[in-house]
C-alpha positions as CSV (number, residue, x, y, z in Angstrom):
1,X,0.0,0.0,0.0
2,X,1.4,3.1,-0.7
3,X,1.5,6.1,1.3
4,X,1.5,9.5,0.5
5,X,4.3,11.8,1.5
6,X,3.6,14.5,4.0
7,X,4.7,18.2,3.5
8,X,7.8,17.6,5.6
9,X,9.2,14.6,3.8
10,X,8.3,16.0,0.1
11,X,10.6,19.2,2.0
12,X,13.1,16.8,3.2
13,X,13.3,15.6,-0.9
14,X,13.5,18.9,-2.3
15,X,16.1,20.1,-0.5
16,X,18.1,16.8,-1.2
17,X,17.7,16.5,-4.6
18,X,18.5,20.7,-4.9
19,X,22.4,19.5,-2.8
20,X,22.6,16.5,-5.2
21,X,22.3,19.5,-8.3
22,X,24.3,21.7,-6.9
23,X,27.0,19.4,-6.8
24,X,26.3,17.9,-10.1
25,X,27.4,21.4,-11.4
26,X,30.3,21.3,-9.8
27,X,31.5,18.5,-10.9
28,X,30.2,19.6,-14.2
29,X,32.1,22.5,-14.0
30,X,35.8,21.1,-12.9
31,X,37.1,18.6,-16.0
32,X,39.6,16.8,-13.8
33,X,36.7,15.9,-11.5
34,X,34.3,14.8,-14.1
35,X,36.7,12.3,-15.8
36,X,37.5,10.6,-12.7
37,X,33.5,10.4,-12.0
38,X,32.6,9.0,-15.3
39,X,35.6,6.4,-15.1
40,X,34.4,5.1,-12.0
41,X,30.6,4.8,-13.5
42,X,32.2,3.3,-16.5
43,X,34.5,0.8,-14.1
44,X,30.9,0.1,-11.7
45,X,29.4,-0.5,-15.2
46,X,31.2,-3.2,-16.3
47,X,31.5,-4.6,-12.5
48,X,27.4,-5.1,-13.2
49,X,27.6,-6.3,-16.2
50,X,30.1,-8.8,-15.0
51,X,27.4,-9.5,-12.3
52,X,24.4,-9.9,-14.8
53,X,25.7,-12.4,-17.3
54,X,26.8,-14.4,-14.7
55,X,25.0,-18.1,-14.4
């Protein structure tokens, strides 16, 4: 059953998701940064993969 989110936790979320932006853009913004972050989602992507065609 699902429950609706009160005024406090949709808050909570806003203000969460605005940190997780504003950080994004800095990371956006620094070229050093966003090449380490993209090798390590390239690196956790083939870790899944790895994990997924597994038997």
């Amino acid at each position: 059953m699902l429950v609706s989110k009160s005024d406090e936790d949709k808050k909570w979320q806003a203000e969460c998701d605005m940190r997780t932006l504003m950080e994004a853009k800095k990371i956006e913004s620094d070229p050093k940064r966003l090449k380490a972050a993209q090798a390590m989602a390239k690196e956790k992507m083939m870790e899944a993969a790895k994990v997924a065609s597994e038997d």
